[in-house]
N, C-alpha and C positions, 0 to 999 in steps of 0.2 A: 724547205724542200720545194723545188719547182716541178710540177704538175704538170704532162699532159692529156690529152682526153681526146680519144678518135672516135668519129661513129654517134654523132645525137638525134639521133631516132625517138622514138615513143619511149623508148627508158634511158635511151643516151642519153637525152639534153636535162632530164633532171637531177642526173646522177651528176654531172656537171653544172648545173649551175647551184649544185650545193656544195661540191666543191670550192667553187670560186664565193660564195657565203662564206664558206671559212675560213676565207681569209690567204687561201693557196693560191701563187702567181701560179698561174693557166695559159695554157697553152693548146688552142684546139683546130681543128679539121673536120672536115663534112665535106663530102658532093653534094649538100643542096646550102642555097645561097641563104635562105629565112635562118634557120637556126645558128648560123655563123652569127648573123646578124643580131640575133639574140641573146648570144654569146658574151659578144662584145658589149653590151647594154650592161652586160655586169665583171666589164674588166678583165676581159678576156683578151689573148694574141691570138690572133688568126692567122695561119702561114695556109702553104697550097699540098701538102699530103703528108701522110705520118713519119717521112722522115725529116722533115723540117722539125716536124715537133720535138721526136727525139732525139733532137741535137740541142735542144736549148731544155733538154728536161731531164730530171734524174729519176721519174717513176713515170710511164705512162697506160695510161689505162685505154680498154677498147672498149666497144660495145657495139658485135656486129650480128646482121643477120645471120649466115652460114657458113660452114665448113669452109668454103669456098673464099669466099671474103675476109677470115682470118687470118687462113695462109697465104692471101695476098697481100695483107695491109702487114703482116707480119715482116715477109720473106723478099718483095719482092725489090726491086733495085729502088724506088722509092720508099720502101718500108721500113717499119720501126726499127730493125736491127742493123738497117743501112746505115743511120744515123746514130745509132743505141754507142753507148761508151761502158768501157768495163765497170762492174759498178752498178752501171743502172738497174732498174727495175721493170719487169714487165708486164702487164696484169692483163689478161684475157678475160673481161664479165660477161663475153659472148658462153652463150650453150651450144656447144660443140661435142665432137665427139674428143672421146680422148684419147685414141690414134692420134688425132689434130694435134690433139695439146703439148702430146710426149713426143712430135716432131719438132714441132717449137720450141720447146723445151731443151732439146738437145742441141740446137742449132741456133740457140740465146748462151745456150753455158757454154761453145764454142767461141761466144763475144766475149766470155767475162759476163754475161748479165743474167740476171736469175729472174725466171717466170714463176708466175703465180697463174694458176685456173679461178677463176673465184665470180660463177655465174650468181645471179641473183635472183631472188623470189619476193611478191610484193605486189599490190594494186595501185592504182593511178595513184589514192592517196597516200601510200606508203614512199614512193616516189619522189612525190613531192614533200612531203615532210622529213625525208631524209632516213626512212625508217626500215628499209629494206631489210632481208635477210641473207647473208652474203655467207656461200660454200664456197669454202678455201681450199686448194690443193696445193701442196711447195713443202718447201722447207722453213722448219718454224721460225730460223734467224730473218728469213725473208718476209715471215707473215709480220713479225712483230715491227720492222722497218716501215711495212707498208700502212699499220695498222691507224696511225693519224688521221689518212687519206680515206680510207675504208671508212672509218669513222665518223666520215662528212658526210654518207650517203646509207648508213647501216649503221641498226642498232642489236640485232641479232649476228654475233659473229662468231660461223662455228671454222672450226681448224679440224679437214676431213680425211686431212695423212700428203702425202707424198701428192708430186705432179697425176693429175687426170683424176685423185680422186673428186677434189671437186665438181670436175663435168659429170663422174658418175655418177654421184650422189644428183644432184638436181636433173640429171633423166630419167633415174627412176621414181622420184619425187615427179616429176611432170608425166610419167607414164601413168603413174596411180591414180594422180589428177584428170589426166584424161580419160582415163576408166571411169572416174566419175561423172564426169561429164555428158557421156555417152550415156549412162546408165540415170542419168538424173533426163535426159530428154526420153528414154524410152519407158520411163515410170509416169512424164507429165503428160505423154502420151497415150498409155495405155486407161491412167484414171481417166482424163477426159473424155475418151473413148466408152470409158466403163460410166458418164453420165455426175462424175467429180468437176466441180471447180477446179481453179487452179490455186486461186485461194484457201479452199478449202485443204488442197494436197499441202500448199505451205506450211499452212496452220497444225495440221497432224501430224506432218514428217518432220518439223522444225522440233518438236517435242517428244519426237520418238525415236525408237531407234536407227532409222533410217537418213538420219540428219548428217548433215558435214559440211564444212568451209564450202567444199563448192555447191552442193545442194542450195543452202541458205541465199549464197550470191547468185547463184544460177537463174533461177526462177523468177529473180525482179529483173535480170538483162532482159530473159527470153518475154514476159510481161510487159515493162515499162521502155525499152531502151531497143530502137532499132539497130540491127548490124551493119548499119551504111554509115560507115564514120562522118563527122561535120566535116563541112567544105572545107576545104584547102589543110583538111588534119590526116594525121596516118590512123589507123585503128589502134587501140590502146590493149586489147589484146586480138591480134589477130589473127587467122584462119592458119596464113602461112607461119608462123612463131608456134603455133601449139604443134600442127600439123607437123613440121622440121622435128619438134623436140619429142613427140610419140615414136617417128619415124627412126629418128636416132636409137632411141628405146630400145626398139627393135631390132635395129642391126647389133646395136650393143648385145645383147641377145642372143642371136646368131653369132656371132665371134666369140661369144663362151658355149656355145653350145646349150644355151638356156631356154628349153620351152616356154613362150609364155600364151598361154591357152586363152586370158583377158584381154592382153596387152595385143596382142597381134590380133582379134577382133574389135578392138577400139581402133584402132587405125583406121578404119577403112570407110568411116561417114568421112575424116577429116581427110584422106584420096579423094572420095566423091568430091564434095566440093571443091579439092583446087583442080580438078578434073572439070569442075563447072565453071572455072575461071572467077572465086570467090574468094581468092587468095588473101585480096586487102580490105575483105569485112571484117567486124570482126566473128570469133569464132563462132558464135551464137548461130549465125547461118543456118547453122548444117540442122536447125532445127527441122526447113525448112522438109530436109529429105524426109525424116520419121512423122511429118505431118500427111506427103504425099505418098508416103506405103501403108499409111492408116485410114486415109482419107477424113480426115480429123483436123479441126480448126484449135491450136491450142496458143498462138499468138495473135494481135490484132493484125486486121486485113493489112494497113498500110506497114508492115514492117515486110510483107512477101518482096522478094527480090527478084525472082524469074518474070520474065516474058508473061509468062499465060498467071493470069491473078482470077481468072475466072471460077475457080475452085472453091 
């Protein structure tokens, strides 16, 4: 099966060069020149936009920032269905909405080629060891064709119904998530405020009922790990990525008509900051804010990011 793979960003390029690990002819694209280049180093084709690719590929995969950028690399006269043959395969691992998806979707089964949704969840190390959790949306002759490829880059693979379930499921998955989030800065906040370590708050929430996946990881980002990515890197989770897939949430939300009394309050540190132009930190950031409405020091001095540090 020839493979190809657009979009190698902070989870595109691992997802792809584990791919091409497996021994899959590849086939890839990016606008920026380093990761092609990286690419290459493990046996990769490099053409010049997603419809090159799928014209030399029978399954291609994406991995893009927004709404925006899907229905472009999807739809538009360079894009994958320009090149796409009946038959093919189309896999969206962007988080999207799934309006997005079931446009695409309609307008790939108009080629003859069948889409799959199937964003993914996963930290740097999952990433790179291939180990991601991949939410599928399609039809299940389509999940099980693709499922060798999937299988290069994920080892948790769930099969979540029809086209857009996939994007749904991992919005509301990353809405909960960012409720937590939110709510694990206004807890490290408020103890240290209240005269708690931070350590101390780890050590007692880690064992109590208060604990969770992002709790546990949260507290050594916002402690040990500034939100100013290394030079010449993208952020490995960042501002804008969390921020887009809350927001998503959200409107998803709205379009069923679904209050959501948490979710639409957790939004709004992750607005603040890309409102403070902190889009490509990562999301840790926004600690930042709940530090300066408490007036409360709960990370070390050199990770502050604003202008005035005199606080």
């Amino acid at each position: 099966m020839k493979v190809g793979f657009i979009g190698l960003g902070g989870i595109g390029k691992p997802m792809a060069i584990n791919i091409a690990k497996s021994g899959f002819e590849l086939t890839v694209t990016d606008l920026r020149e380093q990761p092609l280049k990286e690419l290459a180093g493990y046996g990769a084709q490099v053409v010049a936009n997603p419809r090159e690719v799928s014209e030399v590929s029978d399954i291609v995969l994406a991995s893009l920032p927004s709404n925006s950028a899907s229905e472009v690399v999807a739809l538009a006269p360079d894009g994958v269905l320009a090149g796409a043959k009946s038959g093919d395969i189309y896999v969206e691992l962007s988080t999207i909405s799934p309006e997005v998806v079931h446009s695409i979707a309609r307008k790939a089964s108009d080629k003859g080629v069948a889409m799959l949704d199937a964003p993914v969840s996963g930290g740097l190390d999952q990433r790179n060891e291939g180990t991601l959790s991949i939410m599928v949306g399609g039809d299940a002759k389509t999940v099980a064709k693709a499922m060798p490829v999937l299988k290069a880059f994920g080892d948790k693979i769930f099969h979540a119904g029809e086209n857009g379930a996939g994007a749904s499921v991992k919005l509301v998955n990353n809405m909960l998530a960012g409720i937590n989030m939110i709510a694990t800065m206004e807890a490290l906040v408020l103890g240290v405020k209240a005269g708690l370590t931070v350590q101390t708050l780890k050590e007692v929430i880690s064992a109590s009922s208060g604990s969770n996946k992002v709790f546990e990881g949260l507290v050594d980002k916002i402690s040990l790990h500034s939100p100013e990515p290394y030079h010449g890197q993208t952020a490995n989770q960042g501002l804008h990525t969390i921020g887009k897939d809350v927001r998503l949430a959200n409107e998803m939300a709205q379009n069923l008509s679904v209050p959501l009394l948490l979710g639409s309050t957790a939004l709004q540190p992750f607005l603040a900051g890309l409102a403070n132009d902190w889009a490509d930190k990562e999301y840790w950031v926004i600690m930042e804010f709940f530090e300066q409405l408490t007036d409360v020091r709960v990370r070390p001095r050199e990770f502050i990011v604003s202008e005035d540090k005199k606080r």
